[in-house]
C-alpha positions, 0 to 999 in steps of 0.5 A: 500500500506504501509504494501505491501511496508513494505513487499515486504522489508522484503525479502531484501533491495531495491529500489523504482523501482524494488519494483514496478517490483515485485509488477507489477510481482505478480499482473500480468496484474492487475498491469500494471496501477501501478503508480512508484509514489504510492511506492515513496510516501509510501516509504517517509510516511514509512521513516517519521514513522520510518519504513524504512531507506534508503542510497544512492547507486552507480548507474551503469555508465548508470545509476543513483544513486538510493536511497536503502531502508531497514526495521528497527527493527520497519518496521519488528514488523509492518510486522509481525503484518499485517501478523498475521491481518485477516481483512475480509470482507474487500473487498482488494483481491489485497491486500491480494494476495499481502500478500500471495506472500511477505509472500512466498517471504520474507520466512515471513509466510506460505501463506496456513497458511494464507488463513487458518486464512481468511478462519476461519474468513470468516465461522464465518461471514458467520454463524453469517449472516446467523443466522441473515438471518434467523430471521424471525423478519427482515424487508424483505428490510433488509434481501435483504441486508443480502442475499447479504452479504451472497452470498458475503462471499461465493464468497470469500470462493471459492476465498480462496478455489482457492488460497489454491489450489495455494500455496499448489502446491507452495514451501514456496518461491512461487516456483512451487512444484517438483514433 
């Protein structure tokens, strides 16, 4: 959630709130649970890291003060390197769809690009289990787990496949495409 944050920072500064609207937005209705509580304890983590910063805004007269955060130089550097992670198998779709879309958003990195790094990943993961599959010294209960494995990876490479499909018909900002 921290990197997500840090991220969705990147594009510009913000407050807790509307950080929420635009991770409840990407997520549609996988984001309707989301607790305004997560991003506040992540933003105060990041603000103990160094990552953050933040100053008090005047609120509109309706409305209270609200608190502004930014990225420091360090919170960037943070930024650029879970951008650059690929972390598979980790099992996070969310998290990595909510890379794709700060990455667009922020104009931070191309997503297809992105999706082109999990997707190496995942093919040389998929080769190396198959290969292990395919041993015929494997206990047969060992090789049930292995197939499992595979056919996972292959779930997820249709998943990437369908995301690629996605940004490619999106601009760097995460706009539809003119045609």
């Amino acid at each position: 959630m921290q990197d997500v944050v840090l991220a969705m920072l990147a594009k510009e500064p913000a407050h807790g709130y509307e950080l929420r609207g635009r991770m409840r937005a990407a997520l549609g209705p996988l984001g309707e649970s989301m607790n305004a509580g997560q991003i506040y304890v992540a933003l105060a983590r990041l603000g103990k890291a160094g990552l953050v910063t933040s100053e008090r805004a005047e609120g509109l007269p309706d409305r209270p003060d609200r608190r502004v955060y930014a990225l420091t130089p360090a919170g960037q550097q943070r930024v650029a390197g879970w951008l650059a992670e690929v972390n598979w198998p980790k099992p996070d779709l969310t998290e990595f769809h909510l890379k794709l879309v700060a990455a667009a958003a922020g104009r931070l990195a191309d997503p297809v690009e992105l999706v082109d790094a999990q997707r190496r990943e995942v093919l040389r993961r998929l080769r190396d289990t198959q290969r292990a599959a395919l041993d015929r010294s494997v206990d047969p209960v060992a090789g049930l787990l292995l197939e499992g494995v595979v056919l996972r990876l292959r779930a997820d490479l249709e998943w990437l496949e369908a995301c690629e499909r996605m940004w490619t018909g999106r601009d760097r900002a995460g706009r539809r495409a003119k045609a």
